[in-house]
N, C-alpha and C positions, 0 to 999 in steps of 0.2 A: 500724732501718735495714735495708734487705734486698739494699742492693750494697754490699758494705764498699770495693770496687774502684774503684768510681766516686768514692766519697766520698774514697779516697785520694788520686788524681788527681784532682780539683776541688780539696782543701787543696794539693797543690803547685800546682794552677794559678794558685788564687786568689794564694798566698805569691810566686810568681815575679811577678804582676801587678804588685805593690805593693814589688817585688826585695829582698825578706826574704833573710836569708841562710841562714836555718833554718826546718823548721814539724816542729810535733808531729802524729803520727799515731796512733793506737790502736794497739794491735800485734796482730798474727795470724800465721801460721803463713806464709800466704800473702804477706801484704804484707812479712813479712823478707825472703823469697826474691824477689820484685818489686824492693827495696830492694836486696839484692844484687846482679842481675844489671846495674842501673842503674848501678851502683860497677864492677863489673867492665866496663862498657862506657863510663866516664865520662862520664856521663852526669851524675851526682849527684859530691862531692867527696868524702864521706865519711856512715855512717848511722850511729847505736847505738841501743841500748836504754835508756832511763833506767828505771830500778825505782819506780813510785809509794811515797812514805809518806803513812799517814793520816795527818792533820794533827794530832787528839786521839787519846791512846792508848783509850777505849771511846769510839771512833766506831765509828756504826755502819753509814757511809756505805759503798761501795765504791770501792776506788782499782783503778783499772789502769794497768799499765803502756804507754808511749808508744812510740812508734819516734821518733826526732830523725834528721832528714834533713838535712843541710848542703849547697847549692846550689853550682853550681858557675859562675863569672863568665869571660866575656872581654870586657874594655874593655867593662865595663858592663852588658853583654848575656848573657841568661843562654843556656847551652849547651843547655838543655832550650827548642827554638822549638812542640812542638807535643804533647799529651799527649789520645790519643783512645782512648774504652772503644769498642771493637767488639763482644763478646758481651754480651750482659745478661740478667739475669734473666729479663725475658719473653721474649727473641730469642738463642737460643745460635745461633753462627755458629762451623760445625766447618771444618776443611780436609782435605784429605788430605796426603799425604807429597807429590803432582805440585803442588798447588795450593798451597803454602805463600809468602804475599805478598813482594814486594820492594818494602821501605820509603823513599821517599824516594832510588832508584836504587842501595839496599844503604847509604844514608850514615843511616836509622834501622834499629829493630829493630822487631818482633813482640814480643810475648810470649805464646806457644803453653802451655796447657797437655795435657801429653800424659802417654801412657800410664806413660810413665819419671818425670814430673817438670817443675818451667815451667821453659822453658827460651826462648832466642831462636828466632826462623825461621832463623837461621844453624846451631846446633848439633839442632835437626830434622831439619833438610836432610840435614847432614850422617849423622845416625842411622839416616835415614829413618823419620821419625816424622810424623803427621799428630796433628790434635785440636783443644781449642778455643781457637780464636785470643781472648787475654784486649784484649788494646791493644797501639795502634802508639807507639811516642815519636822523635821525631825533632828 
């Protein structure tokens, strides 16, 4: 797999389609802190880590561990309306600190990664930081 980003946001897509209340994701470095700012913007209810175990002790398979993402509802409908990769592997699309997007008239977020760390278009703005814009949620 060479967007692990994309693939994130398509398992929550797919999972919010079919209004799961949870989906497993592979875990990376990236996709916690993704995870995180979603939770800080409630967006998501809550995230964790589950720890893989091998299933036989000399297996020789490899286990990873998941990220568990718990969805967030009102009257049915999930808080998460729209989840889009804007940079990709073959098309990085940067910003500057002037050009940083407003999502859905400020009521979605960005997620920028920049020279400090990923953070929203809100707390960029604020630093005055530009970079690569990862995806919009809204």
């Amino acid at each position: 797999m060479t967007d692990s980003i994309a693939d994130m946001l398509t398992r929550m897509r797919n999972a919010l389609a079919v209004k799961k209340s949870e989906v497993l994701i592979p875990v990376s470095k990236i996709k916690i802190k993704i995870a995180k700012i979603l939770k800080e913007n409630n967006f998501i209810s809550n995230f964790k880590i589950v720890k893989a175990k091998p299933k036989k002790a000399n297996s020789k398979k490899a286990v990873f561990s998941m990220i568990k993402i718990y969805f967030k509802y009102n009257n049915g409908k999930s808080v998460i309306r729209n989840l889009t990769r804007i940079s990709k592997p073959g098309r990085r699309i940067y910003v500057g600190k002037d050009n940083l997007p407003n999502v859905l008239n400020n009521r979605g977020i960005a997620i920028i990664s920049t020279s400090k760390g990923i953070m929203t278009n809100k707390e960029a703005k604020n630093k005055g930081l530009g970079g690569e814009l990862l995806c919009e949620i809204f």
